[in-house]
N, C-alpha and C positions, 0 to 999 in steps of 0.2 A: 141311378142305374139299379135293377131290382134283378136277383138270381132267386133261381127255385131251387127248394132245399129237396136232395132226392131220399128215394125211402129210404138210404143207407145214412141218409142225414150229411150225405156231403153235399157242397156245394162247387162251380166252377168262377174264378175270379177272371172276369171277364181279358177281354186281352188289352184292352184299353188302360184300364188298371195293372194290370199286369207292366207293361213297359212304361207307364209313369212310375212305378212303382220300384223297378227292378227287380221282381221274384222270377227267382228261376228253379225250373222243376225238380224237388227235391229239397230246396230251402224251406227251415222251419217258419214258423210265423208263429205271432203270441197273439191269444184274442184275448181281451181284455173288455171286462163287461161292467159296468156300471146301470146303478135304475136295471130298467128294460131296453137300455140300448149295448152293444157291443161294437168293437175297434180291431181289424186285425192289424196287426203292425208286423211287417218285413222282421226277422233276428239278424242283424247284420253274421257274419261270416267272422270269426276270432281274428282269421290271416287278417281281414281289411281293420283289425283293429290294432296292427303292428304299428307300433311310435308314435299314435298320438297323444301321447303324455312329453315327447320330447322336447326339451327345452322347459318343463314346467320346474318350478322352486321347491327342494324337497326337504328344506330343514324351514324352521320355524313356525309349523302347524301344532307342535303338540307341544305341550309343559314339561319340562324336564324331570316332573313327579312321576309321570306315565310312563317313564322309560323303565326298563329290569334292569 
């Protein structure tokens, strides 16, 4: 799928992409460029990132030298 870049250099993320995608108007995105090619990726929303750590093991990652 191909968008034209307009003279203000924005572009429109078509609507197809848009609802596989989930963006919605006002959500940030990150573009991410590698080479000559770039990636925009969705920034999930902080709320939807409430407890997904829960239930994860929170002692025995670090050495008990790294502690103060």
């Amino acid at each position: 799928m191909s968008v034209t870049v307009s003279s203000k250099y924005q572009v429109v993320i078509p609507e197809e992409i848009r609802k596989a995608t989930g963006i919605k108007p006002g959500q940030k995105v990150e573009i991410i460029t590698y080479g000559d090619h770039m990636a925009i990726v969705p920034v999930p929303d902080p709320k939807s990132m409430r407890g997904f750590l829960k239930g994860a093991k929170l002692t025995g990652y670090r050495d008990k030298k790294d502690r103060f």
